[in-house]
C-alpha positions in Angstrom: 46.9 -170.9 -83.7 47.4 -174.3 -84.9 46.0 -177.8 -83.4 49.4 -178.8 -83.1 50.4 -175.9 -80.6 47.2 -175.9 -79.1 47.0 -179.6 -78.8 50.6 -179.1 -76.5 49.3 -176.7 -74.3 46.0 -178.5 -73.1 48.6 -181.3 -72.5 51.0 -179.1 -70.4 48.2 -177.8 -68.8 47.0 -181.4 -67.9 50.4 -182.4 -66.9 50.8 -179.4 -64.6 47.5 -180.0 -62.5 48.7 -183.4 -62.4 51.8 -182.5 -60.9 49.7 -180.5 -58.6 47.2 -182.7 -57.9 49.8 -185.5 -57.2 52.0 -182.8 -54.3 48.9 -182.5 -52.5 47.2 -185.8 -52.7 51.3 -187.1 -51.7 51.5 -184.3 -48.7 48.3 -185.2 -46.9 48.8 -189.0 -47.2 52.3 -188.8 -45.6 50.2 -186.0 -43.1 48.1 -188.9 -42.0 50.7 -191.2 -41.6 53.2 -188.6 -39.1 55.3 -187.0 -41.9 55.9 -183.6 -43.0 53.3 -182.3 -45.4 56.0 -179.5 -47.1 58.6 -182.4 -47.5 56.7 -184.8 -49.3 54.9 -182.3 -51.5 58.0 -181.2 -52.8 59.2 -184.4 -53.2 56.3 -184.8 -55.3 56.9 -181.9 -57.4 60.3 -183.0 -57.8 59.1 -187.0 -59.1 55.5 -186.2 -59.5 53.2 -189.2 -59.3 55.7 -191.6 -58.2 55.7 -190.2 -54.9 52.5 -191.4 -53.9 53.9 -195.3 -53.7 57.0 -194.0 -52.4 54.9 -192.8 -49.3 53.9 -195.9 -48.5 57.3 -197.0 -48.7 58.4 -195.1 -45.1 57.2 -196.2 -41.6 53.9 -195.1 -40.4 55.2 -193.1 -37.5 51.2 -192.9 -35.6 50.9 -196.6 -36.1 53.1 -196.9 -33.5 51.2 -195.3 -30.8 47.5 -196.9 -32.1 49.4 -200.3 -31.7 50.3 -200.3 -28.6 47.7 -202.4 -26.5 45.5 -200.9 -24.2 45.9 -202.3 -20.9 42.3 -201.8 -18.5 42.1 -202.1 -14.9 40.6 -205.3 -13.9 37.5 -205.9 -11.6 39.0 -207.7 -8.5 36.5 -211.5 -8.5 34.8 -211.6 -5.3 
């Protein structure tokens, strides 16, 4: 086996637990922030790395609900 060929396979190999690395790292982010975990991972095998910005891109949909204020009952003054 020669460098050559065996320098392209340790760098498809890198570039595949990249791509790997990126679809999970992408599906639990957009978990966190109310999206579909299976959607954005394989949007991220589809784009790879780019899909981590692009998460960030889309509406945090449990913002929403952490925003909203908190309204507590008042002590009547005496």
């Amino acid at each position: 086996m020669s460098t050559v060929n065996l320098d392209a396979d340790i760098l498809s190999a890198m570039l595949m637990a990249g791509v790997v690395a990126s679809m999970y790292t992408a599906g639990r982010m957009a978990e966190r922030r109310g999206r579909s975990f299976t959607i954005w991972a394989w949007v991220a095998a589809f784009v790879g790395p780019l899909a981590l910005p692009l998460v960030f891109l889309v509406p945090n949909l449990h913002r929403r609900e952490r925003d909203r204020p908190v309204v507590a009952a008042r002590k009547p003054f005496n």
